[in-house]
C-alpha positions as CSV (number, residue, x, y, z in Angstrom):
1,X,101.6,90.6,111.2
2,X,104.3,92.9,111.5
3,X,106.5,94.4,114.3
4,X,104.6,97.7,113.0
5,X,101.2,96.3,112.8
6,X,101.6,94.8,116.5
7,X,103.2,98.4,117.6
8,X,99.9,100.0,115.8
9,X,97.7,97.8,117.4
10,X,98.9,97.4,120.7
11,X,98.3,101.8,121.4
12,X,94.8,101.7,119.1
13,X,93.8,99.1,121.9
14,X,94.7,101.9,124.2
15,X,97.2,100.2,125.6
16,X,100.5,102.0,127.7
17,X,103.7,100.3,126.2
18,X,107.3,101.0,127.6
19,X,110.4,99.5,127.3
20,X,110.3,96.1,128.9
21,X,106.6,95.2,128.0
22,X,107.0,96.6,124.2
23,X,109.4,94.2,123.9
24,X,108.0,91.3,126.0
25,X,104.5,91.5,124.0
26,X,105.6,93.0,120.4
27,X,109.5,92.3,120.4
28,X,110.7,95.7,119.6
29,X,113.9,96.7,122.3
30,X,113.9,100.4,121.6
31,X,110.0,101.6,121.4
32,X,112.0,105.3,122.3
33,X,112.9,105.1,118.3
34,X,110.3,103.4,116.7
35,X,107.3,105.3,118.2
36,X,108.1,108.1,116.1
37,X,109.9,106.1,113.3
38,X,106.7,103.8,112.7
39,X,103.7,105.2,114.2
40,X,104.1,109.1,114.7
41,X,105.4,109.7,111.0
42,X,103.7,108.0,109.0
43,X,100.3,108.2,110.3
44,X,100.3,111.6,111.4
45,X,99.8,111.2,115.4
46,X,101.0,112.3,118.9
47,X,101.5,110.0,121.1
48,X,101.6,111.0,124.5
49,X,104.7,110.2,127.1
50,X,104.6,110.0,130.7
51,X,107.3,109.7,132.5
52,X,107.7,107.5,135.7
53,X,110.5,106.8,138.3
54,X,110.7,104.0,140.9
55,X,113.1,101.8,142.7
56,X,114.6,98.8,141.1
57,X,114.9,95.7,143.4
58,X,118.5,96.5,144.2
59,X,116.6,100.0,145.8
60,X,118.5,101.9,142.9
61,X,116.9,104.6,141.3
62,X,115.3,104.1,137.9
63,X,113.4,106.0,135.4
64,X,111.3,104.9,132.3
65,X,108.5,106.5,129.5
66,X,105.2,105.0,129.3
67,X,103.5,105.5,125.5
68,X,99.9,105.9,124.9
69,X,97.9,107.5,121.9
70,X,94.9,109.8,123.0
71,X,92.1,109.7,121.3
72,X,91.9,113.1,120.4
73,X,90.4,115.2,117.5
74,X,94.2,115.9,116.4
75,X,94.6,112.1,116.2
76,X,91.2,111.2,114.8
77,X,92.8,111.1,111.2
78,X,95.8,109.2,112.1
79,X,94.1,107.0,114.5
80,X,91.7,105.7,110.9
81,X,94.7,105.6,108.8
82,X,96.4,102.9,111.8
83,X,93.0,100.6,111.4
84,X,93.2,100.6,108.3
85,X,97.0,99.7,107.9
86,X,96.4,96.9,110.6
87,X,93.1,95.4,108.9
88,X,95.3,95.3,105.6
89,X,98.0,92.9,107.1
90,X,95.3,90.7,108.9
91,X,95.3,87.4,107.6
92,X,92.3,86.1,105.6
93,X,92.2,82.1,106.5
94,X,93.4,81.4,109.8
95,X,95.7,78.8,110.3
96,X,95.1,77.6,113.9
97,X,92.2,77.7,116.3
98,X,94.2,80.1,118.4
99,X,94.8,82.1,115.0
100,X,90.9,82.4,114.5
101,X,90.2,83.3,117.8
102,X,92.9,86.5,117.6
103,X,91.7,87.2,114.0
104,X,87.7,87.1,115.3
105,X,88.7,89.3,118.2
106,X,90.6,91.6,116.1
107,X,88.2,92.4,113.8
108,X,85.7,93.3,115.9
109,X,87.6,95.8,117.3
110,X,88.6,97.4,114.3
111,X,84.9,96.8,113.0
112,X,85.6,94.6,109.7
């Protein structure tokens, strides 16, 4: 699967992504530019930002942007065009038991 497959995945689960667990769960340092590069663009959708502020554990002020994609009716088209993406990069044969058990799960969410 790609880094754009995960990305597509991870916000059709409904997922909120930012910075440090975009990269921790899909890899990808700077979701800032490849929300729009690799999701919004192509497929047609908005996805909604939210941004937060906090302390850091130095008691430094800090600021981030959580991503999420609304299921909306301006998203609806998008949002089919993103399954369908993802179920074409899905792999056919599993390799491991692990494998199987992420393939199984994903396709019943994207109802293969």
């Amino acid at each position: 699967m790609t880094a754009k497959a995960a990305l597509a995945l991870a916000l059709l689960e409904g997922r909120v992504l930012n910075v440090k667990n975009c990269f921790n769960e899909i890899g990808l340092t700077n979701i800032a530019r490849e929300i729009p590069r690799l999701i919004e663009k192509p497929f047609g959708v908005q996805v909604s930002r939210t941004p937060k502020s906090g302390k850091s554990r130095f008691n430094q002020d800090v600021t981030w942007v959580d991503y999420r994609l609304n299921s909306s009716e301006y998203n609806a088209e998008g949002i089919v065009k993103m399954k369908e993406y993802v179920k074409s990069l899905l792999p056919a044969y599993p390799k491991t038991d692990k494998e199987a058990t992420i393939l199984k799960q994903q396709s019943l969410f994207l109802n293969l």
